[in-house]
N, C-alpha and C positions, 0 to 999 in steps of 0.2 A: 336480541343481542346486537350489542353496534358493529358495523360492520367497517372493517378496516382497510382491505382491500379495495381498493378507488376499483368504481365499475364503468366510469369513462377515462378520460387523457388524465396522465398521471399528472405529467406535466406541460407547459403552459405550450400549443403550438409553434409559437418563437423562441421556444428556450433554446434553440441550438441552429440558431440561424448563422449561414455566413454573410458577412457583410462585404459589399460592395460598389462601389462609385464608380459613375463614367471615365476614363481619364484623361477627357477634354474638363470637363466641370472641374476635377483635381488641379490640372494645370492652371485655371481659372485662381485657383485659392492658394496654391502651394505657397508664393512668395508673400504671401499676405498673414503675419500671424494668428492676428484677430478671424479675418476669415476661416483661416484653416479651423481654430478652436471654435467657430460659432458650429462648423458643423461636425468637427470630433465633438461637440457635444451631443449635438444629437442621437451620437452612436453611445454615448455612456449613460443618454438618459435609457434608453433600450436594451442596454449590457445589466445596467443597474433591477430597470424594474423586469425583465424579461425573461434575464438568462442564469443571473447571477443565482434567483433560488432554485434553480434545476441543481447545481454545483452544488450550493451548499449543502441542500440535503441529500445528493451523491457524497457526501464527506461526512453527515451523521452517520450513514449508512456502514461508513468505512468505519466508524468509531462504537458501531454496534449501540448507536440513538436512533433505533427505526421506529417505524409508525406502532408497534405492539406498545409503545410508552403512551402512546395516547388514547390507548382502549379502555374502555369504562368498565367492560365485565362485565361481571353479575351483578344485575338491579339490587340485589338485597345488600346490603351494606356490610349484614354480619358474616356475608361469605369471603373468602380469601378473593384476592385481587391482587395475585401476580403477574407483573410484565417482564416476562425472559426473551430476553435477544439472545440469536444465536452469535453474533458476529461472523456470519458465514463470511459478509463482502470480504473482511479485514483476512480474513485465510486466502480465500481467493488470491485475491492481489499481491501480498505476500510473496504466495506460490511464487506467482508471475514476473513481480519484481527479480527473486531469484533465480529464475530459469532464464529470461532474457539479459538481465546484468551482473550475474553474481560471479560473471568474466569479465574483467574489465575489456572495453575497446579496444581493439589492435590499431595503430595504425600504419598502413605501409604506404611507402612513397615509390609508384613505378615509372617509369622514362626507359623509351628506348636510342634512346639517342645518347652519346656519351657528352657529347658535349655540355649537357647538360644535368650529368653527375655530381659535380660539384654544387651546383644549386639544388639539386633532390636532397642532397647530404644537409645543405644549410638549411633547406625547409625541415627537414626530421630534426636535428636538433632544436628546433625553433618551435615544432608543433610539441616535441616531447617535454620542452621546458615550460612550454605555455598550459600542460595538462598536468603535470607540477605542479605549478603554482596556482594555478586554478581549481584545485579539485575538482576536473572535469568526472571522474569515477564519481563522486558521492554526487555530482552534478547530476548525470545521467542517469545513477538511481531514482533521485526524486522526481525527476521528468517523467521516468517510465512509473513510476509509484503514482503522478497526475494524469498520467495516460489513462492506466490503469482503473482509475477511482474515474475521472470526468471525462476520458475518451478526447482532452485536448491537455497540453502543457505549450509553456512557453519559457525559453532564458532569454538573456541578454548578452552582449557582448559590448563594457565598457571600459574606458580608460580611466582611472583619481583623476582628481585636479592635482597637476603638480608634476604627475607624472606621466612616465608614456610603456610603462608595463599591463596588458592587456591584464581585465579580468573575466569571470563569468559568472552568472548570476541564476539561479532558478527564481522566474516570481509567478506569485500566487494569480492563478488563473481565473478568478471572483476580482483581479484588481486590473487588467490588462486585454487586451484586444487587439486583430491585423486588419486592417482593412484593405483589400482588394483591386484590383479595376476588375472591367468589365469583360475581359478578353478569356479566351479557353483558359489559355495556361494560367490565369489568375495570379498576374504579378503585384508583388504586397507595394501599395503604394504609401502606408505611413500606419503606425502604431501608436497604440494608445497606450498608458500608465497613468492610474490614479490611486492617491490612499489617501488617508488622512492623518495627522501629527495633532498632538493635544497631551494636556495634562490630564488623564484618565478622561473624563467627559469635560471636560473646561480648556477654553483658549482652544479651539476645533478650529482648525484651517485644513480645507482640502488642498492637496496638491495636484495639478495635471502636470505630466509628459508627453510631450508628441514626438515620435520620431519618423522624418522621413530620409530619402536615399542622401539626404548632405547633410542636414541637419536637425537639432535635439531644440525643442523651444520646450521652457517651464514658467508654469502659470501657479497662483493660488487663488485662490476665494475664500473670506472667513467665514467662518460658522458653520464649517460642514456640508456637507453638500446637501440641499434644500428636496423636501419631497413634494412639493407643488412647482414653483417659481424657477426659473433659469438663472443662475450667476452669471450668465451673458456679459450682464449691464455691468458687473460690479468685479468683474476678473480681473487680475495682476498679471500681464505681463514680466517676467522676474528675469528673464535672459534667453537669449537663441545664440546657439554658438552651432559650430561648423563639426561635424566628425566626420574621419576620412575612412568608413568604412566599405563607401559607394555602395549601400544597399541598405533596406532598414533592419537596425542591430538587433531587434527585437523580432524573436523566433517563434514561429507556431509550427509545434509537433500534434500531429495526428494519430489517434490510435486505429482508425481507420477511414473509411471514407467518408462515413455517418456521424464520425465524432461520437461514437458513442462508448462507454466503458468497458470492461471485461463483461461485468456481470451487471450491468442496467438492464437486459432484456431478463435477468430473470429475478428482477424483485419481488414479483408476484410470489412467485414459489420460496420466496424467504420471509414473505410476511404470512404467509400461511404456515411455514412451518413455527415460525414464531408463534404464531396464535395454536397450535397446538400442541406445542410444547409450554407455554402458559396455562395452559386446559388442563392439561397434564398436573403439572403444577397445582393449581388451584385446588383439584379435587385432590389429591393427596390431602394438603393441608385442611381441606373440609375432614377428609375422613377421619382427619385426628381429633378433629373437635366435634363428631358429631354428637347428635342428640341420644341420652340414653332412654327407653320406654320402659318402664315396667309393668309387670301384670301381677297382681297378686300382694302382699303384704310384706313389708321388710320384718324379719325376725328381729332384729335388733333396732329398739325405738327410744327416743329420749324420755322423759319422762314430764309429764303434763305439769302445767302450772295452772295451783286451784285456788279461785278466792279464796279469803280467808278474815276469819274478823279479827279485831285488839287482840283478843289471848292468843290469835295463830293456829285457831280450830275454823278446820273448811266449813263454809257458806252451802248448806243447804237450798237447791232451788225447786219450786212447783212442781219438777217429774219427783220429788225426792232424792236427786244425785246431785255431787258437789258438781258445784257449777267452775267450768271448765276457763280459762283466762289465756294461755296457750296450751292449743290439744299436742297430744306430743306426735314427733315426724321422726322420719327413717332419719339412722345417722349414717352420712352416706361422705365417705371421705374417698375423691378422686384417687388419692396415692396408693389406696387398697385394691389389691387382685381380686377380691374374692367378697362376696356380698352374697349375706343368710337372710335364706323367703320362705314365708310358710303360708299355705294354700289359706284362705277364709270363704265361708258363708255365705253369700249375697242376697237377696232379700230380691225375689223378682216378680213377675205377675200383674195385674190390676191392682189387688188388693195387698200387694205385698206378701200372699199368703206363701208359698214358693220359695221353697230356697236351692241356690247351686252353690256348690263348690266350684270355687276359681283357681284352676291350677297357674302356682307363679311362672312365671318367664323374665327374662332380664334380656334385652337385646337394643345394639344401636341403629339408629336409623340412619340409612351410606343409600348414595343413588350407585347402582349397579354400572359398571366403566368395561367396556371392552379391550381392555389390555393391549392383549395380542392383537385385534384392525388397529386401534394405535399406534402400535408398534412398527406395523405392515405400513400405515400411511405415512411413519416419518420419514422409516427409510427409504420410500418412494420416493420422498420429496428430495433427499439427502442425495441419493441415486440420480434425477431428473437434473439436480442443480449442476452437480460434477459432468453430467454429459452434456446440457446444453452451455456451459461453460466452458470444456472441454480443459477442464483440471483433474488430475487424477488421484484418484478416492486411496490416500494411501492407507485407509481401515479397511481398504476390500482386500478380503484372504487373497486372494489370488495376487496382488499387488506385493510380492514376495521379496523380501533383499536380495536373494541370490539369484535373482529370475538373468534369464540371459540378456546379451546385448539384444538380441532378437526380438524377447518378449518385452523388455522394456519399451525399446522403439514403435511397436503395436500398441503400448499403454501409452505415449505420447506423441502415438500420430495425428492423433487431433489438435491438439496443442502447436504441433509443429507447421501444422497448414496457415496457423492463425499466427504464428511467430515469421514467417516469412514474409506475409503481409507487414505484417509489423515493422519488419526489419527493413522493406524498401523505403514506408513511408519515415520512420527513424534518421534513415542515412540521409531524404531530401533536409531532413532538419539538418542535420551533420553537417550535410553539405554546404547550407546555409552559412553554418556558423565558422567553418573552414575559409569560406569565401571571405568574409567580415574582415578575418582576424589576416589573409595571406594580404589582402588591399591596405591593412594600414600596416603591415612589415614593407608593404612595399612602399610606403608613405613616408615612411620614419628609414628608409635607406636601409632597414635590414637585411633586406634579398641583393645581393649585388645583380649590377647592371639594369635594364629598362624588360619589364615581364609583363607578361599579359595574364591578369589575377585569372580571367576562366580556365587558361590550360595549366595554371598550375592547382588549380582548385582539382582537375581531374588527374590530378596525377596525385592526391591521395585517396586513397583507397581504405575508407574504415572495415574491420573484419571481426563481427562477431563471432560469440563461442558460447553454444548453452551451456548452463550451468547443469550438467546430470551428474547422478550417482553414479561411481567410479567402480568400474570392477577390474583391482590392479592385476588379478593374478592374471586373469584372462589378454589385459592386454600386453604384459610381459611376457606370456606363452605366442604373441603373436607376434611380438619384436622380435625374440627367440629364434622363431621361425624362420621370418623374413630377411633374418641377417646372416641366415646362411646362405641366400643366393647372391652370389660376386654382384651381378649389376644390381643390387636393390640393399647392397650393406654397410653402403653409407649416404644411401638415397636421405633428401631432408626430410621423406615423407619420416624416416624411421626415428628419427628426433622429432618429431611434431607430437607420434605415438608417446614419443618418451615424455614428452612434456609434462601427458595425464598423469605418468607417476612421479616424477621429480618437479614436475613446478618451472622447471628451465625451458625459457623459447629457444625456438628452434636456433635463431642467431646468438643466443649466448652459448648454445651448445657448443657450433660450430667454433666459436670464439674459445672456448676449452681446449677442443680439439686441436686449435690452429697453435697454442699458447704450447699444450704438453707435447707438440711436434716438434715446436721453434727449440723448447728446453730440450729436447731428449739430441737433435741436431747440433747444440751447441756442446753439451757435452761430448758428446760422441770428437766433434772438430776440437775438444781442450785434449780429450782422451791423446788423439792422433797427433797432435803437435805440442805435447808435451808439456801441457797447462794445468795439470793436475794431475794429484797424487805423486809418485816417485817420479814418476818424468819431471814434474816445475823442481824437484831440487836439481837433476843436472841442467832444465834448461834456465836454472836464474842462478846456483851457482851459490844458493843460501841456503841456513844446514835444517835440517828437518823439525820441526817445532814438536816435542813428544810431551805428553803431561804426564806433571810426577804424581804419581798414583799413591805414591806415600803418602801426600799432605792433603791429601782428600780423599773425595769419595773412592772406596774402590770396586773397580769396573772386572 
């Protein structure tokens, strides 16, 4: 049987290299276009032939196109030759996606300093209209959904032509690259973008992008990007223009330090379960169609076809018996339950002298299947995958709706070790891309007065919120609680609580509460001075407006 499971490197030793340059050589090339692209290219010939099929087949995987599609199976032809994917990756990831994003981002703007209130206020309205318009939310889904699947993502951060409203972009991780210096901290010295435009397969022009900390240069070359030869010789320079992001717009998020996906280390255990749930498969299907054997004589026969001469009188042969043209056979129709055998005579011995009786039997021929170890090995595998994935098995009994905040917390404590990781390398992207977007509001005169983009870069503060199963009663019995001690009964902690059942942030709470105080203050002050009800008729002096209940509805 072909064997599916690769028993050396899955994939290629460089498929998940980081790239990095000197950055004295960099400085060397930066102001040079052609230079710069002679050797971004060298990093797209190595993106292309290196890295790129690690990705893609991380993304069949995601699409539950694993390697069980290209198993041969059973040598004989006429056996069944099922290939079941479980889509295990695509649940995975899923989960994951929703557990880390299915809150959208917070983001807060802190300053201790007052003076500098009014500018945190103008960067919040600035950051909240830019995640508006941007669907930073479906943004950041499909980031962590690239995390997730290839253990890297990347967006952008650009401007239209024409205009000067920031956008944002997620692009495909098979088409893009950062490249590095060579220092600890590994500051991105220029990025790469390339794809290709064409009428289906005709008119093929590859495009490049390069972006470093000032500026964007675009290149093309026709015919696609070549699998021997270098377009070197034959690239287009198309435009280099200036953006005022001071850093490169183009973002690499990490899933961790390895680059690697959620569930890449345990592919193993998904193409085996794959292959035996196939196995599975197969002999089912075999069993239906196997082979029936008989022993013994069918009672019910068609009837012989015997020569015959002109008049239609059977042909006598040398034994003396008509001679036989088709001998007759069992009539044996698959759609019947039930099949009549009656024992015969056999003829055995040397000499034929010998006879037995053959008692009939009717039985099919099935290879014998251990069920139950089946059953035992999938759900090992099914078992293995959830824990070294650390996603939780929500068919495990124990994995109860009603389970407490306790025991849930114990069912995604693992999960949550690997989310906090997540969550630091996340925010360096965040951060990134906060820096980008606060350097050209301050380019374009947005922020008033003369700022320094790093300390306002730190003065937002992204704030996730896992996406878990709610349990309202429970957290309403604890707001309950907590709001009957004076110092803790209109703490913001007890609207944060509230939040889980209503939906409402904590500052739109407060914003309620600040609103039905002003209103209840202002009536109370009409009440006292005479501005309503029976007091505004003596203090205005005009006569009471009563509706005549005659000529309508009546109340």
């Amino acid at each position: 049987m072909q064997q599916t499971i690769p028993t050396e490197h899955r994939f290629d030793l460089e498929a998940n290299r980081d790239y990095q340059i000197p950055t004295g050589f960099f400085d060397t090339i930066s102001l040079y276009p052609m230079q710069l692209y002679e050797t971004a290219y060298k990093f797209i010939r190595h993106h292309v032939d290196r890295e790129v099929p690690r990705l893609r087949e991380l993304m069949q995987y995601y699409q539950a196109d694993t390697k069980i599609k290209k198993w041969a199976g059973s040598p004989n032809p006429e056996n069944a030759h099922n290939r079941v994917s479980t889509g295990f990756a695509r649940y995975i990831t899923n989960i994951r996606v929703g557990y880390f994003m299915g809150n959208d981002v917070q983001y807060k703007i802190t300053t201790n300093e007052d003076g500098q209130k009014p500018l945190a206020t103008k960067l919040e309205n600035l950051i909240s209209h830019y995640n508006e318009v941007s669907n930073t939310a479906y943004v950041d889904e499909m980031l962590k959904k690239d995390l997730s699947i290839c253990g890297r993502a990347y967006d952008l951060v650009y401007v239209n032509a024409g205009e000067n409203t920031l956008n944002l972009s997620k692009v495909d991780p098979t088409t893009c690259f950062v490249v590095y210096d060579d220092s600890i901290k590994a500051k991105p010295l220029f990025a790469v973008r390339y794809y290709q435009t064409g009428v289906l397969d005709e008119l093929l022009r590859e495009n490049y992008e390069i972006y470093t900390d000032s500026m964007v240069y675009r290149y093309h070359s026709d015919g696609g990007l070549p699998n021997n030869n270098s377009p070197v010789n034959n690239v287009v320079l198309d435009s280099q223009e200036p953006h005022f992001f001071k850093r490169v717009p183009l973002t690499e998020y990490r899933n961790n330090d390895e680059r690697l996906g959620d569930w890449e280390p345990e592919i193993d255990q998904m193409d085996a379960l794959d292959k035996a749930i196939s196995t599975m498969a197969n002999f089912q299907e075999d069993f239906n169609a196997a082979a029936m054997v008989a022993t013994g004589r069918f009672a019910n026969k068609s009837k012989p076809v015997y020569k015959t001469d002109e008049k239609g009188n059977k042909v006598i042969g040398k034994d003396g018996k008509p001679i036989v043209l088709v001998p007759s056979k069992p009539l044996i129709d698959p759609k019947h339950n039930m099949f009549y055998m009656e024992p015969y005579i056999a003829k055995t011995g040397l000499n034929e002298g010998q006879r037995t009786v053959v008692t009939p039997t009717l039985q099919y021929v099935t290879k014998q299947y251990d069920s139950a170890g089946w059953s035992t090995y999938t759900n090992f595998l099914i078992n293995e995958i959830h824990k070294y994935t650390n996603t939780p098995n929500v068919n495990d009994p124990n994995f109860a709706s009603n389970a407490s905040g306790v025991a849930m917390s114990y069912k995604l404590w693992g999960s949550d070790q690997e989310r906090k990781i997540q969550e630091a390398l996340y925010k360096r992207g965040l951060r990134a891309r906060i820096s980008a977007c606060i350097a050209y509001w301050d380019q374009i005169n947005a922020l008033p007065g003369e700022n320094d983009v790093a300390v306002l870069t730190d003065m937002v503060k992204p704030n996730f919120d896992p996406n878990l199963p709610k349990n309202d009663e429970e957290t309403a019995q604890l707001i309950q609680m907590l709001a009957g001690i004076p110092d803790l009964a209109s703490h913001k902690s007890l609207r944060e609580l509230l939040q889980r059942i209503t939906g409402v942030s904590p500052d739109d709470e407060q914003q309620r509460i600040d609103d039905e105080a002003q209103e209840e203050a202002q009536k109370s002050d009409d009440y006292k001075n005479g501005r309503t009800g029976i007091g505004n008729v003596f203090a205005t002096g005009k006569p009471a407006i009563v509706d005549d209940l005659s000529k309508g509805d009546k109340r």
